[in-house]
C-alpha positions in Angstrom: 40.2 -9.1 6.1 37.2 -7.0 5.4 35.6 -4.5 7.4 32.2 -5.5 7.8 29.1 -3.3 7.0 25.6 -3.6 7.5 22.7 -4.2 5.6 20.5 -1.0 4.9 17.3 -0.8 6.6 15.1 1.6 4.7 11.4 2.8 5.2 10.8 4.4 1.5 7.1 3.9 1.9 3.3 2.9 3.6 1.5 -0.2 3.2 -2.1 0.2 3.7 -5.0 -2.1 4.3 -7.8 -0.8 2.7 -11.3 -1.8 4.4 -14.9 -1.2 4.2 -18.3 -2.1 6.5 -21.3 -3.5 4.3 -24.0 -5.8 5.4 -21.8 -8.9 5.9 -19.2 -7.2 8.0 -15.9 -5.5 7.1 -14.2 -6.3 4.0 -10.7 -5.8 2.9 -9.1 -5.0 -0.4 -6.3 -7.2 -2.0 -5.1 -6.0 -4.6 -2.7 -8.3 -7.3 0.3 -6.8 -8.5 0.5 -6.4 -12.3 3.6 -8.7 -13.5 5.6 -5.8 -15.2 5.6 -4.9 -11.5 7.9 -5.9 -8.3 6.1 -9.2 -6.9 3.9 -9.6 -9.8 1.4 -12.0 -9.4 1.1 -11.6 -6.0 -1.9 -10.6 -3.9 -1.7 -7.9 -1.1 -2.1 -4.8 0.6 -2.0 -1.2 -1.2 1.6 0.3 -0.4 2.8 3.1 -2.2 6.3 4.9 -2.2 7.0 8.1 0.0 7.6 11.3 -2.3 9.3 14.4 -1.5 8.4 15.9 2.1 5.0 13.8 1.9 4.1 13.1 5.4 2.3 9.4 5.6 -1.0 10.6 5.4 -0.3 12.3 2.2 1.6 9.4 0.9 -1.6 7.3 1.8 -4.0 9.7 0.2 -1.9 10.3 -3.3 -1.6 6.1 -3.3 -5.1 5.4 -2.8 -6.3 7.8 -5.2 -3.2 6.8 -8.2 -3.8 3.2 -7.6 -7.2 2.6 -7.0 -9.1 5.9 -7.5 -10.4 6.2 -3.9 -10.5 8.9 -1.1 -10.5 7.5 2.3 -13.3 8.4 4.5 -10.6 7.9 7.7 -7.4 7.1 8.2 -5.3 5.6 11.1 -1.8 4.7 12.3 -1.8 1.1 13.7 0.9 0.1 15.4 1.9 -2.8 13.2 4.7 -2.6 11.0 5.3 -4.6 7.3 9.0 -5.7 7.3 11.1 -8.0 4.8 14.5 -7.8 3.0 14.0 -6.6 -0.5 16.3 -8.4 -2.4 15.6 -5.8 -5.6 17.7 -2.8 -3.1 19.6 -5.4 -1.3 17.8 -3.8 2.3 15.5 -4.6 4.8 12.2 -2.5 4.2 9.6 -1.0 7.3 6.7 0.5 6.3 3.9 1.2 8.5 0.3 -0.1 8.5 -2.5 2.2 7.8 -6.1 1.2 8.0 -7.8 3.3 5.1 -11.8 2.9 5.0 -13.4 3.7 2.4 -17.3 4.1 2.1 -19.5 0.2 1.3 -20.1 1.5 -2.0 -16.8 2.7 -3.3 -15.9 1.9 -6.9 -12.0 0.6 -7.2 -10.4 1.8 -10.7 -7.1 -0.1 -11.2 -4.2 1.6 -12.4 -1.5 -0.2 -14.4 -0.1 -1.6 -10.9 -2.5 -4.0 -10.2 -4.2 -6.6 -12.4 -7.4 -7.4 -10.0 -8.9 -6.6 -6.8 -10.7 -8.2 -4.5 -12.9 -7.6 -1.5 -12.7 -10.2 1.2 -13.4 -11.3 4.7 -10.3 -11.9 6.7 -10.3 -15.3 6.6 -10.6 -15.8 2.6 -7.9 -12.7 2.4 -5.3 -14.3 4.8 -5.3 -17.0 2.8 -4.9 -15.3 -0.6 -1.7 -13.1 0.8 1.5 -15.4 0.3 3.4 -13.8 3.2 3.4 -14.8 7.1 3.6 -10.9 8.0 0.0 -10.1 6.0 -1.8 -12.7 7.6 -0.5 -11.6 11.0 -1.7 -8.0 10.1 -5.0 -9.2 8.6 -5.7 -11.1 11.9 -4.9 -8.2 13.9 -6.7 -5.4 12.1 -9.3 -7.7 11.4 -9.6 -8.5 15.8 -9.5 -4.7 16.1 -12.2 -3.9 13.5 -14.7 -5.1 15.9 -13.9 -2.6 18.2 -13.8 0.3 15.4 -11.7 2.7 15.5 -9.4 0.1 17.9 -8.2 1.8 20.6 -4.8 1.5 20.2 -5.3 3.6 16.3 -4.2 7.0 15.8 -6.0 8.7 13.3 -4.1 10.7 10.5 -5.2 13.5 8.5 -3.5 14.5 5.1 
């Protein structure tokens, strides 16, 4: 018989929920995944891969400005974490949630990632994500946006 092993459990990166105020209330980012990518086709959050001795709030600054040409105005840890298996490295993934906001008139310029981007209210963008865990975290962020910054956010600063 076999000795048994277990399955890796790897955090190699963030995810982060991009967001913005304007007149109809805050607004956040989905971005779909170009399909020479992992999950193309799919619509979600920015996440980017950890590089080097990158702390998180580097990783988040580097990602938002490869992938979508932003600087964030202000950063925060939630306390919310992404986690599925990742069939691609055969592990289970964490990666933390960061709330990026970015000023109401920001410009977003795609890299080769991601096909399209939208800005939406929570409830249109839960229902464009595909998976259970985004919905969950757009609900949440979405409940503690009203009390901005929530008081259970850290902020980070790269």
């Amino acid at each position: 018989m076999s000795k048994k092993t277990n399955i890796k459990i790897e955090s190699p990166g963030v995810n982060v929920a991009v967001v913005k105020k304007d007149d109809d209330g805050w607004k956040f980012l989905l971005l779909k995944r170009a399909e020479s990518e992992s999950y193309g086709g799919f619509w979600g959050f920015l996440t980017g891969g950890k590089e080097g001795d990158e702390t998180v709030a580097q990783v988040v600054v580097r990602e938002l400005k490869e992938e979508i040409g932003l600087a964030p105005r202000a950063m925060w840890a939630t306390e919310y974490l992404i986690q599925f298996y990742e069939p691609e490295y055969d592990a289970i993934w964490i990666l933390p949630l960061i709330v990026a906001v970015v000023t109401p008139d920001t410009k977003i310029t795609l890299s080769a990632e991601n096909d399209e981007f939208r800005w939406l209210s929570s409830r249109k963008a839960r229902h464009l994500v595909s998976w259970n865990n985004l919905m969950q975290s757009i609900d949440r962020i979405s409940e503690e946006l009203e009390i901005y910054p929530a008081k259970n956010w850290v902020e980070i600063i790269a």
